[in-house]
N, CA, C and O of each residue as an XYZ file, in Angstrom:
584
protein
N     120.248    108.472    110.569
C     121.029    107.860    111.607
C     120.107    107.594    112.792
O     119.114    108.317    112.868
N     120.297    106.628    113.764
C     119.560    106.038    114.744
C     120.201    105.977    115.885
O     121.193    105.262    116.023
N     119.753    106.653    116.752
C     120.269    106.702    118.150
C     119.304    106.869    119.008
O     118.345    107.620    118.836
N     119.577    105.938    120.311
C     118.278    104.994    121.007
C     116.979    104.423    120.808
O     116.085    104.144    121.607
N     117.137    104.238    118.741
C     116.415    103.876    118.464
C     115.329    104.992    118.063
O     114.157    104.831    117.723
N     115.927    105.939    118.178
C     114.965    107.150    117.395
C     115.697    107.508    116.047
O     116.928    107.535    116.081
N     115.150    107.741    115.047
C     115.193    108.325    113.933
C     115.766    110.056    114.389
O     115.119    110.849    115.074
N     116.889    110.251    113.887
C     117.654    111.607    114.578
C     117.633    112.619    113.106
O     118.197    112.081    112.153
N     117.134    113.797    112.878
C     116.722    114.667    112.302
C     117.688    115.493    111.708
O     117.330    116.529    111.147
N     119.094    115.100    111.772
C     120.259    116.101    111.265
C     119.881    115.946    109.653
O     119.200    116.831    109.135
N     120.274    114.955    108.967
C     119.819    115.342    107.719
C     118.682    116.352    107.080
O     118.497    116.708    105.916
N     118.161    116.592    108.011
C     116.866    118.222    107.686
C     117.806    119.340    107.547
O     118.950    119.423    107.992
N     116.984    120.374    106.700
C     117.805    121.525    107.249
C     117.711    122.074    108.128
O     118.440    122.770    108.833
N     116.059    121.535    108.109
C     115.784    122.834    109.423
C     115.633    121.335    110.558
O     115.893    120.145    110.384
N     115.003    122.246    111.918
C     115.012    121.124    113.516
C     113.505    120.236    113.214
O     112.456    120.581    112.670
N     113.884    119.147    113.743
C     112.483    118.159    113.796
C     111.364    118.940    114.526
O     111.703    119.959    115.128
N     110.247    118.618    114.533
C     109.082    119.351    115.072
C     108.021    118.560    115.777
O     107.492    117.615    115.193
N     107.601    118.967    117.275
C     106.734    117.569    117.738
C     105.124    118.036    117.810
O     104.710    119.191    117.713
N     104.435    116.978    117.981
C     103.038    117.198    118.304
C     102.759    116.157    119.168
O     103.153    115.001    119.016
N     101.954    116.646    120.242
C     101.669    115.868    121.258
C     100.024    115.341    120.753
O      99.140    116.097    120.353
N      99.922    113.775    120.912
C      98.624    112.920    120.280
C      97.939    112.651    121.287
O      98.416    112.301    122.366
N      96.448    112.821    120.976
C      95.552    112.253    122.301
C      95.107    111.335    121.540
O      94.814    111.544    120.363
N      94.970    109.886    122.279
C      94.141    108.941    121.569
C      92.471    108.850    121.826
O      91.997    108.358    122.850
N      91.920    109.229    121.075
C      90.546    109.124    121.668
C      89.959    107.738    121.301
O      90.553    107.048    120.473
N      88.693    107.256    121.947
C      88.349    106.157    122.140
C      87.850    105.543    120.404
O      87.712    104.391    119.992
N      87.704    106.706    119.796
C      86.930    106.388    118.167
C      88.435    105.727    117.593
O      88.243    104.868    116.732
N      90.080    106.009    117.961
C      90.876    105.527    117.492
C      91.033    103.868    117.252
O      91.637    103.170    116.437
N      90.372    103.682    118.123
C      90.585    102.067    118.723
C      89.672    101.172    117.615
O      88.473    101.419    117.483
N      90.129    100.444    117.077
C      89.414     98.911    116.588
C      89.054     98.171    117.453
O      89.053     98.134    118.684
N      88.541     97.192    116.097
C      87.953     95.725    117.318
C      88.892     95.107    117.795
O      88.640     94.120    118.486
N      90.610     95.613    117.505
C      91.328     94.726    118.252
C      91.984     95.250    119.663
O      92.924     94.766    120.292
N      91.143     96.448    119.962
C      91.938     97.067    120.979
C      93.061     98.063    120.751
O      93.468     98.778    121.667
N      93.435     98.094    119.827
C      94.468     99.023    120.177
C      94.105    100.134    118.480
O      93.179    100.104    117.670
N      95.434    101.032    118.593
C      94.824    102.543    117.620
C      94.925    101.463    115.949
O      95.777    100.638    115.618
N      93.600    101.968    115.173
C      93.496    101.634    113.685
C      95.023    101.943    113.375
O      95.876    102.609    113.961
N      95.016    101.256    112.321
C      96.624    101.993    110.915
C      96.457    103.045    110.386
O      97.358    103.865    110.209
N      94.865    103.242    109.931
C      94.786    104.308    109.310
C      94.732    105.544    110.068
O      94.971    106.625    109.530
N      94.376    105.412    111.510
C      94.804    106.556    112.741
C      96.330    107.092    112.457
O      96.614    108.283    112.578
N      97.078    106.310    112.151
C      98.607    106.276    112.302
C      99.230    107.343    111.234
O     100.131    108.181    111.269
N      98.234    106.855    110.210
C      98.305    107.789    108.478
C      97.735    109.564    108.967
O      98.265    110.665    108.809
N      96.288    109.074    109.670
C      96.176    111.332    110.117
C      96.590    111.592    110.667
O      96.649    112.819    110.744
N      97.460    110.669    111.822
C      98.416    111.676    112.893
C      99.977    111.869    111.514
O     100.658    112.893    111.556
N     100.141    111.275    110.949
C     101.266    111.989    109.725
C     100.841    113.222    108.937
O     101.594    113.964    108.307
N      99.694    113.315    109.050
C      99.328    114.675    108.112
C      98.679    115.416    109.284
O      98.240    116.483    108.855
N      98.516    115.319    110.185
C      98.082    116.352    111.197
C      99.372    116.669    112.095
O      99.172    117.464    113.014
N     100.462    116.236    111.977
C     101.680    116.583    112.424
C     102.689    117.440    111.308
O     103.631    118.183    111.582
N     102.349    117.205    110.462
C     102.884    118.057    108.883
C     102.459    119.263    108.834
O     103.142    120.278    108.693
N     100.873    119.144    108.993
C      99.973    120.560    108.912
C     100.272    121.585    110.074
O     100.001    122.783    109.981
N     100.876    120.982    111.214
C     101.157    121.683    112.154
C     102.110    122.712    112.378
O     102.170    123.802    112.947
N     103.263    121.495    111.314
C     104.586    122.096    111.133
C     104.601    122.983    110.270
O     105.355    123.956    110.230
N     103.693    122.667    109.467
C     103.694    124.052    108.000
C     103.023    124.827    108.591
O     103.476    125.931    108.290
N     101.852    125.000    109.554
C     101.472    126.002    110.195
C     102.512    127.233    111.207
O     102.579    128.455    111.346
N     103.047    126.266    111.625
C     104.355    126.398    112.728
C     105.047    127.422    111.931
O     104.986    128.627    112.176
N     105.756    126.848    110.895
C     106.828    127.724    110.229
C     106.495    128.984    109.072
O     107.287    129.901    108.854
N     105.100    128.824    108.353
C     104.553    129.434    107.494
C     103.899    130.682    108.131
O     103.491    130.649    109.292
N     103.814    131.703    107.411
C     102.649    133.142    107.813
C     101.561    132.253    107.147
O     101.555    131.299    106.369
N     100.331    133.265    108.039
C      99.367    133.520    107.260
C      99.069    133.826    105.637
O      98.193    133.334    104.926
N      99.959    134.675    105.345
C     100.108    134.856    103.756
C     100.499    133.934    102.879
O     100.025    133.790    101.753
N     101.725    133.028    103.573
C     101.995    132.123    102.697
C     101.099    130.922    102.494
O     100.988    130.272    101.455
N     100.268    130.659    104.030
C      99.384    129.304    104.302
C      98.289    129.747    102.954
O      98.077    128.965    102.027
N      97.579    131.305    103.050
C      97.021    131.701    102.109
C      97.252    131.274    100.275
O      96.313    130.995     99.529
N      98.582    131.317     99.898
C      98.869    131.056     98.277
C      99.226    129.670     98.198
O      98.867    129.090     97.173
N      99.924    128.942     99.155
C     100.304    127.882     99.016
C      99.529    126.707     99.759
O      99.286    126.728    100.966
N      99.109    125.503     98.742
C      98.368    124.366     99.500
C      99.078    123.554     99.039
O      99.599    124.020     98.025
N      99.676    121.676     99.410
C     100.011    120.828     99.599
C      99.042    119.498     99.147
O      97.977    119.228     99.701
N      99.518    118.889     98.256
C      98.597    118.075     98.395
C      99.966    115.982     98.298
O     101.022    115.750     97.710
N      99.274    115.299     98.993
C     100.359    113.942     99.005
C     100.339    113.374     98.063
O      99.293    113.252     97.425
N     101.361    112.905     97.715
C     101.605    112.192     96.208
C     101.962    110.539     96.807
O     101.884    109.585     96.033
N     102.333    110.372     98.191
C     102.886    108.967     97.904
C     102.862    109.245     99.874
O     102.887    110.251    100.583
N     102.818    108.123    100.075
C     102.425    107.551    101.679
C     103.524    106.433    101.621
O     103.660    105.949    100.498
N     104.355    105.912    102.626
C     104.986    104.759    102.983
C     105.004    104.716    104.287
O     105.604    105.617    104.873
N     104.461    103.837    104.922
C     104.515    103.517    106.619
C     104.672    102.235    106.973
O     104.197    101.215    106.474
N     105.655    102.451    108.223
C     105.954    100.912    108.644
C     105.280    101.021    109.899
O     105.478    101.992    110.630
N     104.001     99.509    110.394
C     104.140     99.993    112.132
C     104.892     98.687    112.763
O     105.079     97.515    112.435
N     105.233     99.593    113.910
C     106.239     98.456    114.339
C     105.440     97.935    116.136
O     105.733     96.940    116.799
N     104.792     98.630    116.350
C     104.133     98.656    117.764
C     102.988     98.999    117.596
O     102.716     99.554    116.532
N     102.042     98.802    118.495
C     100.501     99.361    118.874
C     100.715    100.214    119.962
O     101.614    100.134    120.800
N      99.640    101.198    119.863
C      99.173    102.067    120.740
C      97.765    101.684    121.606
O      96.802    101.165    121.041
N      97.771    101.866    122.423
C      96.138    101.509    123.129
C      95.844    102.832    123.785
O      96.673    103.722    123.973
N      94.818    102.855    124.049
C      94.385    104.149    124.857
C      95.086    104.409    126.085
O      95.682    103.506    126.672
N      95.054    105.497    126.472
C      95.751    105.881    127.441
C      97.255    106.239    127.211
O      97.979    106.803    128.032
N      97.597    105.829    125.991
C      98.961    105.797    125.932
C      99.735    107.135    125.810
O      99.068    107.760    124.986
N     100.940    108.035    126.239
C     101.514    108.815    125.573
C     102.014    109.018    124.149
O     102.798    108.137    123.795
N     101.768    109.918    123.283
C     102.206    109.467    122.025
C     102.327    111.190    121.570
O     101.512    112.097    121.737
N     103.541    111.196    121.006
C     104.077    111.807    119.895
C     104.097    111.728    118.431
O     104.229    110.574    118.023
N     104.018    112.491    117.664
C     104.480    112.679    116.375
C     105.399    113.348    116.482
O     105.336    114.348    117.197
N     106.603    112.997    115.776
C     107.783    114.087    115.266
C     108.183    113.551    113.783
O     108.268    112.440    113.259
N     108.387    114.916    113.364
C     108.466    115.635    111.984
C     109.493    116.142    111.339
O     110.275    116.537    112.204
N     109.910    116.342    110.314
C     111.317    116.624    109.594
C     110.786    116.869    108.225
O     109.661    116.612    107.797
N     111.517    117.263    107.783
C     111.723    117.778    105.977
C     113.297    116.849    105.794
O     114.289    116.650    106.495
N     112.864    116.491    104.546
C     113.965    115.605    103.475
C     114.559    116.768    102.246
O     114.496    117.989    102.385
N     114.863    116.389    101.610
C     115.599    117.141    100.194
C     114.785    116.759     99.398
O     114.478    115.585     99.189
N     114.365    117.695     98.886
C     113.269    118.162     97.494
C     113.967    117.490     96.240
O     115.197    117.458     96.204
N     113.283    117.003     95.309
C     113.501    116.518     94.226
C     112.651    117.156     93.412
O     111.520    116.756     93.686
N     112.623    117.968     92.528
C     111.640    118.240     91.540
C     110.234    118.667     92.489
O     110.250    119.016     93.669
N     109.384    118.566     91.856
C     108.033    118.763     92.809
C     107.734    117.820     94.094
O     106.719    117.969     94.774
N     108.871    116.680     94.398
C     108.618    115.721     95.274
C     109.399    116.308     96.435
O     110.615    116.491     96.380
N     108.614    116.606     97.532
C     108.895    117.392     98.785
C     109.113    116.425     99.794
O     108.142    116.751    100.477
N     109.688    115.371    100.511
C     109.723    114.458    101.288
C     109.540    115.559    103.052
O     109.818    116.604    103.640
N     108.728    113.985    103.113
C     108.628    114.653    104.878
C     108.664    113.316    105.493
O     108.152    112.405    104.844
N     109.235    113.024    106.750
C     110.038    112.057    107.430
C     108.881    112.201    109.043
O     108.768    113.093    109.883
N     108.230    110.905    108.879
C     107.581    110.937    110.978
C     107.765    109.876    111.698
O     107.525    108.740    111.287
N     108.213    110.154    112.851
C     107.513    108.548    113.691
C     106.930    109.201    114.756
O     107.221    110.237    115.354
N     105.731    108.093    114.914
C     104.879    107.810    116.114
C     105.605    107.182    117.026
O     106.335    106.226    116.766
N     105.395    107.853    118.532
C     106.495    107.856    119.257
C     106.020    107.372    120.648
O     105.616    108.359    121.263
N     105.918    106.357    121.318
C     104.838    106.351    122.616
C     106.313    106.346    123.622
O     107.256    105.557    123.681
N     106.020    107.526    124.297
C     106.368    107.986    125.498
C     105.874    107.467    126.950
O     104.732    107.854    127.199
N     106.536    106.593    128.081
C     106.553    105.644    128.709
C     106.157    106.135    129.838
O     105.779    107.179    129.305
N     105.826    106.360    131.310
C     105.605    107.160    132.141
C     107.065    107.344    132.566
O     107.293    108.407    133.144
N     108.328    106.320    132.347
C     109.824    106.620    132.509
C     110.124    107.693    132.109
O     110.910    108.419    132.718
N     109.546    108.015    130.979
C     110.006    109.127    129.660
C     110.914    108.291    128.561
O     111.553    108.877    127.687
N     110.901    107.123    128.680
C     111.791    106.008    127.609
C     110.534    106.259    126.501
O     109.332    106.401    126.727
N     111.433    106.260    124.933
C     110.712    106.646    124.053
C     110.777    104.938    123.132
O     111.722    104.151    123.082
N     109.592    104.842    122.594
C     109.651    103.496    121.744
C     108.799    104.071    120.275
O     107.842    104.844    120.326
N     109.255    103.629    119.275
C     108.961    104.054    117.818
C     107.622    102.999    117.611
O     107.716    101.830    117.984
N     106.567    103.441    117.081
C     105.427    102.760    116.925
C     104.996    102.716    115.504
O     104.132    101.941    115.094
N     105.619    103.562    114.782
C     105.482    103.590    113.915
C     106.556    104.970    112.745
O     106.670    106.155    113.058
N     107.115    104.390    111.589
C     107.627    105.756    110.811
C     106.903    105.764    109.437
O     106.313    104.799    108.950
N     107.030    106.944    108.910
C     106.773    106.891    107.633
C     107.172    108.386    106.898
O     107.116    109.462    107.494
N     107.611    108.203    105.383
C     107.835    108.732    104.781
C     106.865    109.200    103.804
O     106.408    108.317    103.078
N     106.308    110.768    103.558
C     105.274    111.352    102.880
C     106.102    112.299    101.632
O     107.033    113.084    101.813
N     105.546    112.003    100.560
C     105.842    112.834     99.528
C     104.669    113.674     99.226
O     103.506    113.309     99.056
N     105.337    115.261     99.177
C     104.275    116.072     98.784
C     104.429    117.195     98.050
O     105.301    118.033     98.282
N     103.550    117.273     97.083
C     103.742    118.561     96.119
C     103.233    119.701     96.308
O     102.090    119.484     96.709
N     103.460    121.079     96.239
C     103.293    122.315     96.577
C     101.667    122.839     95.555
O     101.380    122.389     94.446
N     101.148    123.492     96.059
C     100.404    124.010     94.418
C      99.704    125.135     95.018
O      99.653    125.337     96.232
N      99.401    125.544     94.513
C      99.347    127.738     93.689
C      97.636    127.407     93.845
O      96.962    126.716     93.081
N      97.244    128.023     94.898
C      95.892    128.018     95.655
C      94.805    128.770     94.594
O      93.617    128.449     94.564
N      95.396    129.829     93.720
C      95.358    130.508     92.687
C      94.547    129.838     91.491
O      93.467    130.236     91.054
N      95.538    128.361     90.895
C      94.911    127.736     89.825
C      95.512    125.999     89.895
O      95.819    125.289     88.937
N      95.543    125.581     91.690
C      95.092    124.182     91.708
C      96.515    123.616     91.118
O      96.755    122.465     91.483
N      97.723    124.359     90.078
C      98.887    123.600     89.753
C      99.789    123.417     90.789
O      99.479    123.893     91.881
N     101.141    122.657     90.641
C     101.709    122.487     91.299
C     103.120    123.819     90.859
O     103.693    123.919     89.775
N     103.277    124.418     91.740
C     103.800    125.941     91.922
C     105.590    125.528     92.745
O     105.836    124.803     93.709
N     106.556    126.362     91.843
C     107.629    126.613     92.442
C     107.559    127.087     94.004
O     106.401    127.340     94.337
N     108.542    127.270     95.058
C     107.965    127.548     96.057
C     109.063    128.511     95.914
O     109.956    128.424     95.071
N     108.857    130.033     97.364
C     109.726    131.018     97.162
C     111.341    130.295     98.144
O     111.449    129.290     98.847
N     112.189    131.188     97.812
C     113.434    130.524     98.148
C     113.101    130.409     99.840
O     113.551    129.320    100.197
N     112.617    130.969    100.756
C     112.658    131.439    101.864
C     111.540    129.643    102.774
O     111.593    128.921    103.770
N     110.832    129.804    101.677
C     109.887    128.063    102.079
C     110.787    126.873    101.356
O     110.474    125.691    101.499
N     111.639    127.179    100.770
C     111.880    126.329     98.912
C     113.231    125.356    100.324
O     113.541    124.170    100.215
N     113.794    126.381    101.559
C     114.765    126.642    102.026
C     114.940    125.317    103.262
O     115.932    124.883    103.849
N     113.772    125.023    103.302
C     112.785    124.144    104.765
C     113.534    122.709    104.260
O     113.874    121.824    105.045
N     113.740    122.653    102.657
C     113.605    121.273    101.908
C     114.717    120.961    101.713
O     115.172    119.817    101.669
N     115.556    122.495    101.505
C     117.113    121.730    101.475
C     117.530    122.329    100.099
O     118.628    122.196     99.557
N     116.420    123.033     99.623
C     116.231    123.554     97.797
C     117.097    124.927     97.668
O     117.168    125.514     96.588
């Protein structure tokens, strides 16, 4: 659901999660404003945060993640200087397909928020142990909706 044009996080089980983005100057192309593929590590450096966020040490320890499928739309540019967010969500698990939900978010000096970009990441769990892709315990399994 969409309200003021933000992507609204109730369908998670659990609460959306933010990360605040610095654009550094290496972000920028020859056209001035942040690469696409900038757009793709702030989605996995806002994920990693969140699994950091919510995970122990023990669990970050047995369990690693790896992406099965990327979809991103951009709808705006970023240029330097800009305010920018990532925010984050968990979808409903399908089988080993773990959905995770972001948009890039540039924050205005108003505080008016404009979507720069969303995208949807599929990702599978796997057993740090032997590299497979591993059931997760009910307590992480719980994040997904499983």
């Amino acid at each position: 659901m969409q309200q003021n044009g933000l992507m609204q996080s109730h369908e998670s089980p659990i609460p959306a999660f933010e990360l605040a983005i610095t654009i550094k100057p290496s972000d920028i192309d020859e056209l001035g404003h942040v690469n696409n593929v900038v757009y793709l590590s702030w989605v996995q450096d806002v994920a990693i945060a969140h699994w950091d966020f919510l995970t122990t040490a023990a669990q970050r320890a047995k369990y690693a993640w790896v992406a099965l499928r990327h979809e991103i739309d951009y709808m705006a540019e970023a240029v330097l200087g800009d305010a920018i967010i990532a925010r984050t969500w968990t979808g409903t698990a399908r089988g080993v397909r773990f959905p995770r939900h972001t948009e890039i978010i540039h924050i205005s000096e108003l505080g008016d928020q404009k979507i720069l970009a969303t995208a949807v990441t599929y990702w599978c769990p796997l057993d740090r142990g032997n590299s497979r892709p591993t059931r997760l315990p009910t307590e992480i399994a719980a994040f997904f909706g499983k």
